[in-house]
TIZA-372583 format. One record per residue (C-alpha): z, y, x; chain; residue in one letter; residue number from 1. Coordinates in Angstrom, 3 decimals. Example, Ala and Ser with C-alpha at 12.3 -4.5 7.8 and 13.67 -1.06 7.14 Angstrom:
# TIZA-372583
[[7.800, -4.500, 12.300], A, A, 1];
[[7.140, -1.060, 13.670], A, S, 2];
***
This chain:
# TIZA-372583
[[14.061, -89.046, 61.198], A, X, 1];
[[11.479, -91.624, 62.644], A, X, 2];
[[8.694, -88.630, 61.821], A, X, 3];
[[10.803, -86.152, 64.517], A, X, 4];
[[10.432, -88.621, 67.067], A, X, 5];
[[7.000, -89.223, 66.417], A, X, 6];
[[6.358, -85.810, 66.675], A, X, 7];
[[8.528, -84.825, 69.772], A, X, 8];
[[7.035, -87.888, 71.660], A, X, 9];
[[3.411, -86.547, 70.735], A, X, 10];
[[4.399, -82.961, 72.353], A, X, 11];
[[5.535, -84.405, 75.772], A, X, 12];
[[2.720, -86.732, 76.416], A, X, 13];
[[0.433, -83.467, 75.651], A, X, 14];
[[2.223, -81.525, 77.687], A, X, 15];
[[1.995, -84.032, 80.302], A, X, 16];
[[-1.759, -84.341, 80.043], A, X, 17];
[[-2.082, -80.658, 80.355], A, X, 18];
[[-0.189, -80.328, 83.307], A, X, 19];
[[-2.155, -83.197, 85.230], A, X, 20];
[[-5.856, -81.534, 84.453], A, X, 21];
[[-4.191, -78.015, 85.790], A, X, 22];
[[-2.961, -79.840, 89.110], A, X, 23];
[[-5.999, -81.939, 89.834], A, X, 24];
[[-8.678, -79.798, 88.407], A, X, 25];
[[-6.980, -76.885, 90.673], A, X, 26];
[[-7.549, -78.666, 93.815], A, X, 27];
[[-11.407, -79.421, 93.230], A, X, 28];
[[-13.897, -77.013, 95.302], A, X, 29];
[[-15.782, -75.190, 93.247], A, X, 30];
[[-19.372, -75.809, 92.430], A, X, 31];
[[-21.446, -74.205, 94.868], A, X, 32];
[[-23.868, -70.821, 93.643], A, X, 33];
[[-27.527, -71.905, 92.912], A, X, 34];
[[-28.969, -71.404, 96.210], A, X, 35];
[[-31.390, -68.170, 96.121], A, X, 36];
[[-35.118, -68.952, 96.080], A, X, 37];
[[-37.146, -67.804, 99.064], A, X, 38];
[[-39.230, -64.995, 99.068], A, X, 39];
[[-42.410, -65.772, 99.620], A, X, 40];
[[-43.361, -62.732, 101.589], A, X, 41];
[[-41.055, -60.760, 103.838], A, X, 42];
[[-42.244, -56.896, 102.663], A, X, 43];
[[-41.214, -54.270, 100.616], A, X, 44];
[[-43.509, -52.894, 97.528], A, X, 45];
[[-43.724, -49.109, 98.999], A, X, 46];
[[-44.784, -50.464, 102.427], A, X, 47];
[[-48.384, -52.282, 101.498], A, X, 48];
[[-50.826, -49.746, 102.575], A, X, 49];
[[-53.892, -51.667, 101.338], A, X, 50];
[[-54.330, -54.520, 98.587], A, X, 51];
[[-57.371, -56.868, 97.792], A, X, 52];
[[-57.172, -58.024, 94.462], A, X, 53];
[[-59.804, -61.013, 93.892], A, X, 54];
[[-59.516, -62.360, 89.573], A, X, 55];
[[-63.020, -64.823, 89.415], A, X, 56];
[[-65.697, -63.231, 90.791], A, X, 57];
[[-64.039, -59.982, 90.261], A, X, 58];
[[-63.539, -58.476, 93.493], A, X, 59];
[[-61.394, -54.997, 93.694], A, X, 60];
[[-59.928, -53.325, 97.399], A, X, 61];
[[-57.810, -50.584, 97.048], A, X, 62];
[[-56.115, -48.037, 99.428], A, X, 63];
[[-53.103, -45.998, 99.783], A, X, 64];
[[-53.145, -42.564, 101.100], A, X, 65];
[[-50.462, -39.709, 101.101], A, X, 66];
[[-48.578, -41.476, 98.658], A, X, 67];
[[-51.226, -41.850, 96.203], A, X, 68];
[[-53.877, -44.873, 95.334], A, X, 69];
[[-57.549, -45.300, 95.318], A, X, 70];
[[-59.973, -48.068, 94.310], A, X, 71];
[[-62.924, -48.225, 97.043], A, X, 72];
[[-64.441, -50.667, 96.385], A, X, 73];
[[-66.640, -52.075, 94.184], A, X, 74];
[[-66.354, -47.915, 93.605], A, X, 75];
[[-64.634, -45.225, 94.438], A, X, 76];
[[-62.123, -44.171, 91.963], A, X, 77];
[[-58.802, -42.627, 91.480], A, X, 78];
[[-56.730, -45.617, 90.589], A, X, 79];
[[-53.831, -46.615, 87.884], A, X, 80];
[[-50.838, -46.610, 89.825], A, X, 81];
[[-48.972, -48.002, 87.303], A, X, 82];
[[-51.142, -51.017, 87.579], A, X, 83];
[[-51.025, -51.461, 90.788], A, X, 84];
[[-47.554, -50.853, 90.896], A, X, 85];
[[-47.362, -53.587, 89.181], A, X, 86];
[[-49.113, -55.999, 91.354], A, X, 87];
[[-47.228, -54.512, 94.627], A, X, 88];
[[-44.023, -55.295, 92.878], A, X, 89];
[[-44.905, -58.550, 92.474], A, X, 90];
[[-45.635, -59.293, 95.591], A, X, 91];
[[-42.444, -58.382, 96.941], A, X, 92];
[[-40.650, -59.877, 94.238], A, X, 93];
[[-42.632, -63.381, 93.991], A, X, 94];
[[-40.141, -66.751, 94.669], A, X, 95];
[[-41.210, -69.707, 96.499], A, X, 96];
[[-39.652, -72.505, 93.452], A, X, 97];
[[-40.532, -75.277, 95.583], A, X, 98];
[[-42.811, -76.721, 98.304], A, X, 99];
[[-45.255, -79.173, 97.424], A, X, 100];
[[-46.791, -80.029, 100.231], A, X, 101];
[[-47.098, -78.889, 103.689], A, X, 102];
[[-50.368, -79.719, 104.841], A, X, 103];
[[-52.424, -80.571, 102.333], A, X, 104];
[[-55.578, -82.435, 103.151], A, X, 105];
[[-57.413, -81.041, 99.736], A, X, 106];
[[-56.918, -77.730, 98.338], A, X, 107];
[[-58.745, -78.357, 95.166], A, X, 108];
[[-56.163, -80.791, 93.952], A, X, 109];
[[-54.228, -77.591, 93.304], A, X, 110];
[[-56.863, -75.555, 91.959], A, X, 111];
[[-56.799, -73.542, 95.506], A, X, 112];
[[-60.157, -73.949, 96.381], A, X, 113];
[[-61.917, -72.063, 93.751], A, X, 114];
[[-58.365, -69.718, 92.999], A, X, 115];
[[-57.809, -68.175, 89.872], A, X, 116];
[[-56.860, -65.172, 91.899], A, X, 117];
[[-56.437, -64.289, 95.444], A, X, 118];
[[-54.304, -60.771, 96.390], A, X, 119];
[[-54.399, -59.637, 100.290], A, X, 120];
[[-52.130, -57.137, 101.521], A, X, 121];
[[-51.439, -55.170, 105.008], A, X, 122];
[[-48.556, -52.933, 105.853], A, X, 123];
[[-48.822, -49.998, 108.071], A, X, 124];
[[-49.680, -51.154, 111.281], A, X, 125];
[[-50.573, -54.484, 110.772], A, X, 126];
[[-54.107, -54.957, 112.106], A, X, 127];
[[-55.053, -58.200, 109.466], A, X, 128];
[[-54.437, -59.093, 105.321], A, X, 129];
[[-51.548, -61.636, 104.439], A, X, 130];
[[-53.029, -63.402, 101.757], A, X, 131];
[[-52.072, -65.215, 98.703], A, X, 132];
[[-53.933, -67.553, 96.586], A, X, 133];
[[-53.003, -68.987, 93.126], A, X, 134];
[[-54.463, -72.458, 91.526], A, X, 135];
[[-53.843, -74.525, 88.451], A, X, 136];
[[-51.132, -74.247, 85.920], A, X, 137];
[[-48.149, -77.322, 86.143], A, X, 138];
[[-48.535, -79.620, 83.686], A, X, 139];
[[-45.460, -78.097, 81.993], A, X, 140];
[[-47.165, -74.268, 82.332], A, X, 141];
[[-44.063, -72.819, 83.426], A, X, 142];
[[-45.352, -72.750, 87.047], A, X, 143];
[[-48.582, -72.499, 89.200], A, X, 144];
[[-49.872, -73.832, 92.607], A, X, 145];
[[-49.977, -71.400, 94.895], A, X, 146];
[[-50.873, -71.073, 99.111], A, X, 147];
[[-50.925, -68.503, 101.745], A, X, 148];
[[-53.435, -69.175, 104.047], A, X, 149];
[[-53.984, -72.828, 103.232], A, X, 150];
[[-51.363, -73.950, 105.646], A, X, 151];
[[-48.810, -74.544, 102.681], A, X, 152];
[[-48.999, -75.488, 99.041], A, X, 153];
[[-45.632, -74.473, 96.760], A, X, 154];
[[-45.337, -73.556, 93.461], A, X, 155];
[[-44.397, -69.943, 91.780], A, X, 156];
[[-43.548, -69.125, 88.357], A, X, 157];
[[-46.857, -68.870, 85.892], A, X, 158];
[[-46.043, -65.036, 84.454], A, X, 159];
[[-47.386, -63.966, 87.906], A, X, 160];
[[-50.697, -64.722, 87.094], A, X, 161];
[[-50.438, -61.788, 84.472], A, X, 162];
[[-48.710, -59.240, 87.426], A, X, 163];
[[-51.544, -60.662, 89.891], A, X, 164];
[[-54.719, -61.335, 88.036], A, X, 165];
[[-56.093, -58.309, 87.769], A, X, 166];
[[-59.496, -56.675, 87.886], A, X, 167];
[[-60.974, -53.606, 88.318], A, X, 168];
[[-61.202, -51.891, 85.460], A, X, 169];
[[-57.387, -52.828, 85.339], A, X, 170];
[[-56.789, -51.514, 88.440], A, X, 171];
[[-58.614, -47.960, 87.861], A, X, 172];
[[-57.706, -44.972, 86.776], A, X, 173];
[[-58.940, -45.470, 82.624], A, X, 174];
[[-58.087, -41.545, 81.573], A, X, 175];
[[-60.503, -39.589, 79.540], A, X, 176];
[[-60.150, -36.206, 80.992], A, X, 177];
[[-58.704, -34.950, 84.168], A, X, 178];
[[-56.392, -31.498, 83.266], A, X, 179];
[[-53.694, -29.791, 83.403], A, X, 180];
[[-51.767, -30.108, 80.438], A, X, 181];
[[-49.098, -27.158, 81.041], A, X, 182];
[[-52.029, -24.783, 81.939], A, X, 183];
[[-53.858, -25.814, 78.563], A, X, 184];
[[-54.930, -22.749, 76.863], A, X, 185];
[[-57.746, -23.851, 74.197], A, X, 186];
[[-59.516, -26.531, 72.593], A, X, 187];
[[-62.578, -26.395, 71.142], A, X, 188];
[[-64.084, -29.571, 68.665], A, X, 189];
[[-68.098, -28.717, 68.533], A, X, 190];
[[-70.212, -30.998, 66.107], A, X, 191];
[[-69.302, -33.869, 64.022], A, X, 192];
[[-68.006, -33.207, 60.768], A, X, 193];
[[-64.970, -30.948, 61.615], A, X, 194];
[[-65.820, -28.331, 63.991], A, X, 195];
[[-62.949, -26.332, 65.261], A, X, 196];
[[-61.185, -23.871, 67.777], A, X, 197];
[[-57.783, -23.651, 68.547], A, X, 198];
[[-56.147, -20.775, 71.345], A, X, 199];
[[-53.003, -20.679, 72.513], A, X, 200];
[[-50.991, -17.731, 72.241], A, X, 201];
[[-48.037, -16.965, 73.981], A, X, 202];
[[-46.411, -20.241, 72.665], A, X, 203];
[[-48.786, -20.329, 68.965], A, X, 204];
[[-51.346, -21.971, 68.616], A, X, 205];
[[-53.569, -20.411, 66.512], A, X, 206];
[[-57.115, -21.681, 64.598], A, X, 207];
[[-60.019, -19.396, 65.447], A, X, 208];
[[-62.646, -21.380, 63.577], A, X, 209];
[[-63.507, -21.972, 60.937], A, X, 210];
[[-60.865, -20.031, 59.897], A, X, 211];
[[-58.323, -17.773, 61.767], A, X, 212];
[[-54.996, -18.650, 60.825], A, X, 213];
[[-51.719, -19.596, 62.718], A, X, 214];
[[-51.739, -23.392, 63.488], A, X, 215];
[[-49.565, -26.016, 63.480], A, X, 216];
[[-47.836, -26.190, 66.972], A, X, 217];
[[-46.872, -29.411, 66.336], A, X, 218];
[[-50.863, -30.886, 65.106], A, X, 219];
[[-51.965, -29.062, 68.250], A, X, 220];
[[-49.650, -30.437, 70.978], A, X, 221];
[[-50.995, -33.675, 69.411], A, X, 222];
[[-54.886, -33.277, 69.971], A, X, 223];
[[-54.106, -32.037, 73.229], A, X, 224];
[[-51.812, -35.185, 74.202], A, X, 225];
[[-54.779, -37.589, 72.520], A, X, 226];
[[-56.949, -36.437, 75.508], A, X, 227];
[[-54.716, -36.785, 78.093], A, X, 228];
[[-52.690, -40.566, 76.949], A, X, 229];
[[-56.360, -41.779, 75.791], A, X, 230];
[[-57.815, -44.619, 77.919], A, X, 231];
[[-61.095, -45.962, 77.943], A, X, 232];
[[-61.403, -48.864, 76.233], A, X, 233];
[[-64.292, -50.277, 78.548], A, X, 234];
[[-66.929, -48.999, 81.371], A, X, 235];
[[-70.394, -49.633, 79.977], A, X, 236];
[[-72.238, -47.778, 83.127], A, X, 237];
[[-71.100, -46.575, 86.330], A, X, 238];
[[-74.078, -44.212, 86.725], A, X, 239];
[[-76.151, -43.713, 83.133], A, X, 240];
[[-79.507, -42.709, 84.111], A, X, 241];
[[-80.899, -43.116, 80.218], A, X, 242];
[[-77.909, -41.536, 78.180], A, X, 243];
[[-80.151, -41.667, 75.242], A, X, 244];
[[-79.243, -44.832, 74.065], A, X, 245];
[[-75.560, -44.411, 74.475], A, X, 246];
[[-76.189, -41.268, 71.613], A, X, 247];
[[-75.608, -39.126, 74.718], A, X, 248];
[[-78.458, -37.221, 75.521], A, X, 249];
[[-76.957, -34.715, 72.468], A, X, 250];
[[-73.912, -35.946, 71.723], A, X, 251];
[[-72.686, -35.798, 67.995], A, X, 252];
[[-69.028, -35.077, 68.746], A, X, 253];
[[-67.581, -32.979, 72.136], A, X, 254];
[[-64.532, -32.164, 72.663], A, X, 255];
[[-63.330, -29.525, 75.592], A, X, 256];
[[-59.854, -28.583, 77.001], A, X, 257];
[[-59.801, -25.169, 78.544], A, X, 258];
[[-57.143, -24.544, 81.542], A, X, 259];
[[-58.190, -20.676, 82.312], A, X, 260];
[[-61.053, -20.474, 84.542], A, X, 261];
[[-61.751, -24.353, 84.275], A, X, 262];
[[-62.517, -26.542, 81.862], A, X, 263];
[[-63.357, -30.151, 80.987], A, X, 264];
[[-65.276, -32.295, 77.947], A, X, 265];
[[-65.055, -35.594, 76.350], A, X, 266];
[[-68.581, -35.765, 75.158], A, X, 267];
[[-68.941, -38.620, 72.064], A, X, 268];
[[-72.487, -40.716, 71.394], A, X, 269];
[[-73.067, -43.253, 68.664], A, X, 270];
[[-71.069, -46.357, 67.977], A, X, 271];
[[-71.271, -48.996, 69.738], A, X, 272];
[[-71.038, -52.844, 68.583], A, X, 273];
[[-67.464, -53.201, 69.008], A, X, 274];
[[-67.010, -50.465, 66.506], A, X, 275];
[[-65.584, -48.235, 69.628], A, X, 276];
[[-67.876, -45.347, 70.497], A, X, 277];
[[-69.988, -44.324, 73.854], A, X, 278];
[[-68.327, -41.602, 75.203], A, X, 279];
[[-68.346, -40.150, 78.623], A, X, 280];
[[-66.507, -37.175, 81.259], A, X, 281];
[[-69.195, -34.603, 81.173], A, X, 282];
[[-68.122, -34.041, 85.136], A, X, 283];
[[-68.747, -37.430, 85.646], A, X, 284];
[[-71.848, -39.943, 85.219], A, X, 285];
[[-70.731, -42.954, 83.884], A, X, 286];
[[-70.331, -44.008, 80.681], A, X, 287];
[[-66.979, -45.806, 78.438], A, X, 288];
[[-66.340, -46.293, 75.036], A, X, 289];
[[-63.281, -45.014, 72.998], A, X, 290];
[[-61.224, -46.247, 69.770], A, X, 291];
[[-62.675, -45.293, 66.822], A, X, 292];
[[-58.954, -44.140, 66.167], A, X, 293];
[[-59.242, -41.182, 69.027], A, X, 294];
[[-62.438, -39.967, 67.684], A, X, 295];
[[-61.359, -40.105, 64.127], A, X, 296];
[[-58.363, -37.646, 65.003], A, X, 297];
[[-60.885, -34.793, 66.111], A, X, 298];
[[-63.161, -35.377, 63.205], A, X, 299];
[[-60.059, -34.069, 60.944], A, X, 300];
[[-60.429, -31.045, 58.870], A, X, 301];
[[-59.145, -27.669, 60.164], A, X, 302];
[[-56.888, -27.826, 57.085], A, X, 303];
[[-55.102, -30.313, 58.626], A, X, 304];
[[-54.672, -28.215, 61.912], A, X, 305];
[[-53.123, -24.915, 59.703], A, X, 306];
[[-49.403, -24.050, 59.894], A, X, 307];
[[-48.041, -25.049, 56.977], A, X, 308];
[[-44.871, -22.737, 57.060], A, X, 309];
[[-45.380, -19.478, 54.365], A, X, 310];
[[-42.942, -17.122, 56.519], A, X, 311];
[[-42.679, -16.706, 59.716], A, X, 312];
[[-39.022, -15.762, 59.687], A, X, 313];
[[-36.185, -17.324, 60.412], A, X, 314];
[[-32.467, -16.841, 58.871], A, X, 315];
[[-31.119, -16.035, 62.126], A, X, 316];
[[-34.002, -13.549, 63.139], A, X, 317];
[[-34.256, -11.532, 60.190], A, X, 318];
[[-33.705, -8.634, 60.071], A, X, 319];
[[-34.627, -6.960, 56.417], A, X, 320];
[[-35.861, -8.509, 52.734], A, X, 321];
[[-38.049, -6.486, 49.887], A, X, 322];
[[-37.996, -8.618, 47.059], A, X, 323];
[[-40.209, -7.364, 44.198], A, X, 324];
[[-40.922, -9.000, 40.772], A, X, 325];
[[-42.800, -6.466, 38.389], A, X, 326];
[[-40.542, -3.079, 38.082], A, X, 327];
[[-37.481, -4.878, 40.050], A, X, 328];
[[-37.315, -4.654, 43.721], A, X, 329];
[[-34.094, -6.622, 45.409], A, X, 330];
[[-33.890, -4.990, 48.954], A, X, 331];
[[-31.212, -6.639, 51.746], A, X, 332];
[[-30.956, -5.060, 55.026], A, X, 333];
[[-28.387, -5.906, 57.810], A, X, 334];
[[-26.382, -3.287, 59.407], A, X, 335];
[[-23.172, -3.781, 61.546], A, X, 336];
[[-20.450, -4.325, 60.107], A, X, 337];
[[-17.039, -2.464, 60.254], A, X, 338];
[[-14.593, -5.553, 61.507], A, X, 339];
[[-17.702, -5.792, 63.921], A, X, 340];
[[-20.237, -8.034, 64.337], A, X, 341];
[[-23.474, -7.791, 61.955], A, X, 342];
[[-23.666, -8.058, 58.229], A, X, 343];
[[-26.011, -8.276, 55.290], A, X, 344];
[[-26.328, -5.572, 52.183], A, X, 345];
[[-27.857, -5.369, 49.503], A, X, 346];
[[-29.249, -1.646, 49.619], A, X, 347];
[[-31.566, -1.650, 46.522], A, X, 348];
[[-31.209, -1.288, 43.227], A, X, 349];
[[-27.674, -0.023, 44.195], A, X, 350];
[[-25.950, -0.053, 47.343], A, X, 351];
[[-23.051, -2.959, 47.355], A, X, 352];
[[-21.783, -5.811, 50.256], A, X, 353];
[[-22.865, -8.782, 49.316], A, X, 354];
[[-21.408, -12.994, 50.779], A, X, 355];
[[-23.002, -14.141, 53.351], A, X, 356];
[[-23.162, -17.873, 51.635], A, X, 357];
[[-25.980, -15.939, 48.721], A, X, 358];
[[-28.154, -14.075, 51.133], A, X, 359];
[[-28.219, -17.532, 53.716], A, X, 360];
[[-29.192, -19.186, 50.688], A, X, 361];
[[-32.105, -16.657, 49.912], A, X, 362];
[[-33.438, -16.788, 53.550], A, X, 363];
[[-33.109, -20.358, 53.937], A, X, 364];
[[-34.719, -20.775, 50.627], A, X, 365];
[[-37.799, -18.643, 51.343], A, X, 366];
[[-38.299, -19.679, 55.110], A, X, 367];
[[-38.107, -23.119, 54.425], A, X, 368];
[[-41.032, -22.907, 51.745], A, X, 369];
[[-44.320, -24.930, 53.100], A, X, 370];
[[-47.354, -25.393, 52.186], A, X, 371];
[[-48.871, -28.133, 50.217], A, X, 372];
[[-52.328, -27.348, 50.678], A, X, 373];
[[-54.655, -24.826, 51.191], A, X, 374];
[[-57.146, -22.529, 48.524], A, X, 375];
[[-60.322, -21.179, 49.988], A, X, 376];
[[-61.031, -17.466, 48.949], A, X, 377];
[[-62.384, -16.410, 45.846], A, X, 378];
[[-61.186, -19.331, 44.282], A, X, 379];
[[-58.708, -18.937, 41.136], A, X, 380];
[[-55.632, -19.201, 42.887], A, X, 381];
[[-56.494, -16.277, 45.228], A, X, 382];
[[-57.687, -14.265, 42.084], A, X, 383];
[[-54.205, -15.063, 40.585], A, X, 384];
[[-52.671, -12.866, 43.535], A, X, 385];
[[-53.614, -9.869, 41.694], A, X, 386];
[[-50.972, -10.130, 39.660], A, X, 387];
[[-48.105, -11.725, 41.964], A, X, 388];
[[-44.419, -12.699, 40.071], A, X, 389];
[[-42.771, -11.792, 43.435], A, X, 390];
[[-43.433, -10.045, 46.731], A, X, 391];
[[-41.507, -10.667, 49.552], A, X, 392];
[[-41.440, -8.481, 52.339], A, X, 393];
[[-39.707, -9.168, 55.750], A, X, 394];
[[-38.786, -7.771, 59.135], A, X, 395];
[[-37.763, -10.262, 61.438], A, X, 396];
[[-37.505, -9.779, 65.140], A, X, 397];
[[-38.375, -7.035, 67.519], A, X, 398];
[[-40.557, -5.301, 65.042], A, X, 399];
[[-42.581, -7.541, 63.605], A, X, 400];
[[-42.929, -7.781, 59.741], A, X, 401];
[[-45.127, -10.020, 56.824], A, X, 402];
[[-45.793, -9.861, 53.532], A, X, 403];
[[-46.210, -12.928, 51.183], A, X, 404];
[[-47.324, -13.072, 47.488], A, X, 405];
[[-46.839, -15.127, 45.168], A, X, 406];
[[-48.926, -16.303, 42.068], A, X, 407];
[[-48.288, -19.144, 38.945], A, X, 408];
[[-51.232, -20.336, 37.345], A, X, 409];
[[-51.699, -24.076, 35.708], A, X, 410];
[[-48.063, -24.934, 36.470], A, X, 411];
[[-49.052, -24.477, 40.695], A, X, 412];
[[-47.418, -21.420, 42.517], A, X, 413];
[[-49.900, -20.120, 45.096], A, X, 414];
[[-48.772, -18.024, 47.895], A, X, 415];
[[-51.316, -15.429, 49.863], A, X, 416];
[[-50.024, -14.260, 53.496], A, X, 417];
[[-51.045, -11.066, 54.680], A, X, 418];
[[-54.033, -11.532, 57.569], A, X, 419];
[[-54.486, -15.416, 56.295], A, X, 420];
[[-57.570, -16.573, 54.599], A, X, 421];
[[-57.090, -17.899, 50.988], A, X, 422];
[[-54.111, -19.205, 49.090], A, X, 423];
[[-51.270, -21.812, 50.409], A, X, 424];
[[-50.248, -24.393, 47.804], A, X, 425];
[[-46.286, -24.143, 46.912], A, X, 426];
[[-44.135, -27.078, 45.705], A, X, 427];
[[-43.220, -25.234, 42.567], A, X, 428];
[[-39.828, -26.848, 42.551], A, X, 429];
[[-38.920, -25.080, 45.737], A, X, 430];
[[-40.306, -21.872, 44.828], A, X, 431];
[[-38.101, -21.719, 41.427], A, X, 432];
[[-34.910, -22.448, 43.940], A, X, 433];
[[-35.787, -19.655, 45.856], A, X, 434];
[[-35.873, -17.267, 42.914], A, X, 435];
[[-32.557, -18.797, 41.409], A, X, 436];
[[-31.374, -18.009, 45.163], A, X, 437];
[[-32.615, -14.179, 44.684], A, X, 438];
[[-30.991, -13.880, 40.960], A, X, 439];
[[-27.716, -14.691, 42.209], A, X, 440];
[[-28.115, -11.212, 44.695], A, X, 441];
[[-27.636, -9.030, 41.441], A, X, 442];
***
């Protein structure tokens, strides 16, 4: 009985506590928000005009004009606007954490005399630069001196000095090539150990050299995007007057990116020390080096460039199939059907309808087949087309048609494509699905 009591007296001296932090806690004013850190400049990113970016001894001024940047000086370039975005951004952005001293009688207590960077900026209309300069680290590296004008020493977080920092090859414009990559039309890889030439066509690319063959869309799209997302990875002359020893005088690689009319070329020297290689705009005069990644990608065999699908066809585009192995032909055509629509028949060796679930299976069987690899001509596999094990025949589209052979020999299955050079390598596995697919037709 004593226990109950125990218990009960427990619950009302809780429920008295409670009660007494709800009341008094309810009438205490809450804590008051952090209080927002000044900017330290009153301007908006899109409204600086003009921008001096000092990092060391490296001294960069770059303008704005209809919308677009440009590095003037120490040269005149188009510039990376999404490295100067950058610094503009933090600009606007940058907090004043706290005020360290007002006046100070020596800047170089700070690290402000001799600035690890110093960033000027005017606004339309304004006649002079505001300027900022930033010192020495804190001693717990989370944030750095900084001063504008002198007048006022404060402190501002230490990631800045990445955002701020910067110099002029930073600042720059670092692409390769200059082009238009939706007008692209042909590329064209002349010396090193690869040489090559890829047109477009309609929406193909095809391989005109070595070999003519359709190419990979996919392989293609890449070489061209190389160019256009590949940076230099440093300046090693603005203006080369002895390209000989940069392996430029005949360079061993070029590469050029044809937009109609126009054209431009990523000529490639020797290698230089860093194991990147001299390279250079051939509308331009100075001189860069590249990864040894970039020019590796261009020095790729054409093989590596070739479609690698054996039919052109696609399920939903076909429109006949000639199947022949020895004496037996298999021939599906599709016709409309009665209930309406379209449907597939088999009209050889004897007329009959046949479910759509065994000729999707055929189709997808046979377009899906890639190739492994490639067989130049007169080699064995090609020979071994003489005497295919199955011909397939196919019209696909508005009027177009192909005609693909296929060959065993030492356990491989070769396939030759009519108007391709040599033999594509078959998985065999793949191939003996497809002509399970076409037994289950009869």
């Amino acid at each position: 009985m004593r226990s109950f009591k125990s218990v009960g007296v427990l619950a009302l001296l809780l429920a008295a506590l409670g009660a007494y932090i709800y009341f008094v806690e309810r009438k205490k004013p809450a804590e008051p928000e952090a209080e927002a850190r000044p900017k330290v400049f009153d301007v908006s990113a899109d409204a600086i005009v003009e921008l001096m970016v000092r990092s060391g001894a490296d001294r960069t001024l770059l303008r704005k004009a209809d919308g677009q940047w440009r590095v003037v000086e120490p040269v005149d370039a188009k510039a990376d606007e999404a490295e100067v975005s950058g610094v503009t951004s933090a600009l606007a952005s940058l907090e004043n954490v706290r005020v360290v001293e007002e006046a100070p009688a020596d800047l170089a207590a700070f690290g402000l005399a001799n600035p690890v960077a110093e960033i000027g900026f005017r606004t339309q209309g304004e006649k002079t630069m505001r300027h900022l300069r930033l010192g020495d680290k804190t001693a717990t590296q989370g944030e750095m001196y900084a001063s504008r004008g002198g007048k006022q020493v404060f402190l501002v977080p230490a990631y800045v000095d990445t955002s701020l920092a910067r110099t002029t090859f930073d600042l720059r414009d670092k692409s390769l090539l200059s082009f238009a990559r939706d007008k692209v039309d042909r590329l064209a890889v002349e010396g090193g150990t690869a040489p090559k030439t890829l047109v477009k066509s309609g929406s193909d690319w095809v391989l005109t050299a070595p070999l003519h063959a359709p190419a990979d869309y996919g392989s293609a799209e890449s070489l061209v995007g190389r160019l256009e997302t590949g940076r230099m990875s440093a300046i090693v002359s603005q203006d080369a007057a002895d390209l000989k020893r940069f392996g430029l005088e005949k360079p061993t690689l070029s590469v050029t990116v044809g937009t109609g009319s126009s054209q431009a070329s990523l000529q490639v020297g020797s290698k230089a020390d860093t194991g990147a290689y001299f390279a250079r705009d051939a509308s331009r005069p100075l001189v860069f080096t590249v990864e040894a990644a970039l020019v590796d990608e261009f020095q790729k065999p054409a093989s590596d460039l070739r479609g690698k699908d054996v039919f052109a066809f696609r399920p939903f585009n076909a429109t006949s199939l000639e199947l022949t192995r020895g004496a037996d032909v298999v021939a599906l055509e599709k016709a409309k059907a009665k209930e309406g629509g379209e449907a597939w028949r088999r009209v050889k060796p004897t007329a009959a309808d046949l479910g759509q679930a065994k000729v999707d299976d055929v189709l997808a069987r046979l377009s899906n087949l890639r190739a492994e690899g490639f067989e130049d001509p007169g080699s064995a596999a090609v020979k071994a087309l003489d005497s295919p094990v199955l011909v397939a025949h196919a019209r696909f589209g508005e009027g177009k048609d192909e005609t693909v052979r296929f060959a065993r020999t030492g356990g491989s299955v070769y396939a030759g494509v009519t108007g391709q050079p040599g033999a594509l390598k078959v998985p065999a596995g793949d191939f003996d699905e497809a002509v399970r697919a076409i037994d289950a037709l009869k």
